[in-house]
C-alpha positions as MATLAB code, in Angstrom:
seq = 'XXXXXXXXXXXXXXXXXXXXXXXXXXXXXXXXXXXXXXXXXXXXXXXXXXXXXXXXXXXXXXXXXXXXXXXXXXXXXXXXXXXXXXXXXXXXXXXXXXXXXXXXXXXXXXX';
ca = [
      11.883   45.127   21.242;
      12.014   41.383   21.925;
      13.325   39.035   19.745;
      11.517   36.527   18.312;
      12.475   32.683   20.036;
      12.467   29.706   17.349;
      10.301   26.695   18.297;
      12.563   24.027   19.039;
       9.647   21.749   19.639;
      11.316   18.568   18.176;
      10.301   14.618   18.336;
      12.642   11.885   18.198;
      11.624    8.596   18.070;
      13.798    6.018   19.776;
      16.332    4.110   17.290;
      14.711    0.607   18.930;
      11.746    1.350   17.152;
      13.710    1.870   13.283;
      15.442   -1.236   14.071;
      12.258   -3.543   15.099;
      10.578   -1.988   12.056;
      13.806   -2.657    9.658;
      13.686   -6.126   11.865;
       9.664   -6.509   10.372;
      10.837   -5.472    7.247;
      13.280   -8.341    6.572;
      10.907  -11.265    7.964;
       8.213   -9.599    5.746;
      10.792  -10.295    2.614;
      11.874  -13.420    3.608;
       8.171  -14.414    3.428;
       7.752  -12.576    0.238;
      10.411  -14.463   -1.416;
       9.503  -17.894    0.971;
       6.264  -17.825   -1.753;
       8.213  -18.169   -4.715;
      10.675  -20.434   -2.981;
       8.549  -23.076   -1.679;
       6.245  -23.293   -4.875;
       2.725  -21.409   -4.562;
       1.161  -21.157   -7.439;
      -2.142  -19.271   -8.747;
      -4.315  -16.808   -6.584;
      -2.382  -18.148   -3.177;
       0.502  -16.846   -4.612;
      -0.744  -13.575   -5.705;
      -2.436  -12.789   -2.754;
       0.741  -13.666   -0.076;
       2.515  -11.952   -2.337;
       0.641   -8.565   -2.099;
      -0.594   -8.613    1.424;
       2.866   -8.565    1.918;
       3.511   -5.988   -0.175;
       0.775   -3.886    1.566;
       1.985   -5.072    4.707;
       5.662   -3.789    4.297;
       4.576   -0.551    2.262;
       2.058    0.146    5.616;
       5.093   -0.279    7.817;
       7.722    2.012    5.568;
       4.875    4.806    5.212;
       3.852    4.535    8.889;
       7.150    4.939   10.668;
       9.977    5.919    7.946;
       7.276    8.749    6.629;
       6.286    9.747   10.510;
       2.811    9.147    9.125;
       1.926    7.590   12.603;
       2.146   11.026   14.084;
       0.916   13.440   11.695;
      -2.408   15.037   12.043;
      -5.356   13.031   10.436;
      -6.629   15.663    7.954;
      -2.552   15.408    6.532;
      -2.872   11.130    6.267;
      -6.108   11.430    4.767;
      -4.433   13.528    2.093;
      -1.795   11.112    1.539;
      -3.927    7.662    1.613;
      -7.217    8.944    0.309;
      -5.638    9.491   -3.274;
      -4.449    6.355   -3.926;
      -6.998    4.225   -2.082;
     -10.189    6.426   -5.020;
      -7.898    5.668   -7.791;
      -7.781    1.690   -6.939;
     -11.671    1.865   -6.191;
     -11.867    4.096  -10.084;
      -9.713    1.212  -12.231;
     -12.301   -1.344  -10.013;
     -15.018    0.450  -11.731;
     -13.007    0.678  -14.935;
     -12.604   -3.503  -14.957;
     -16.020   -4.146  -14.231;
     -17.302   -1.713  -17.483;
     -14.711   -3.369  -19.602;
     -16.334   -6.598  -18.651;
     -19.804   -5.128  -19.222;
     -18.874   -4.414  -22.270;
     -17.130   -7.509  -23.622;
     -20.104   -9.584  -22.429;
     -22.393   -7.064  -24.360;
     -20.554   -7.478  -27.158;
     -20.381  -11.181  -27.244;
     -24.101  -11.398  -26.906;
     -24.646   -9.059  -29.427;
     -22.255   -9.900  -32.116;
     -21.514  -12.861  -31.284;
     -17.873  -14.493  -31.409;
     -15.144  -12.902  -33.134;
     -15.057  -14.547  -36.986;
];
């Protein structure tokens, strides 16, 4: 009777490529906080501010999660999620504005 052999099938990634990433990371904050710093104001703030927010979350969930190197069926079930519920409150904004402008044309303004 043979024994059964583990699978010792393991990946390491180098520790250059944690360190370029925590490296991204930091110049990614320091341009987060560079918005606030230097003055932006309105929608150019708002939108520097959460492309890099997507930016850094992209990096943490691509190499800190091994996301880059999982199977695609396993990322889809990770990003897919998130990604309907963003496209669901989308829908949700536009019927709340459907509905205020219905109501203002209706009803007119509030007393």
């Amino acid at each position: 009777m043979t024994q059964p052999v583990a699978h010792t099938e393991h990946q390491e990634h180098p520790i250059k490529l944690y360190l370029v990433v925590w490296g991204l990371l930091f110049v990614l904050s320091l341009c987060s906080y560079m918005v606030d710093y230097l003055g932006f104001h309105g929608y150019l703030r708002w939108s520097l501010i959460l492309i890099f927010m997507i930016l850094k979350a992209g990096l943490i969930v691509a190499i800190f999660m091994h996301m880059a190197w999982e199977r695609l069926a396993l990322i889809y079930a990770i990003l897919v999620p998130p990604v309907l519920v963003l496209v669901f409150v989308a829908m949700m904004v536009s019927e709340a504005h459907y509905v205020l402008f219905s109501r203002l044309t209706f009803f007119g303004a509030a007393p």
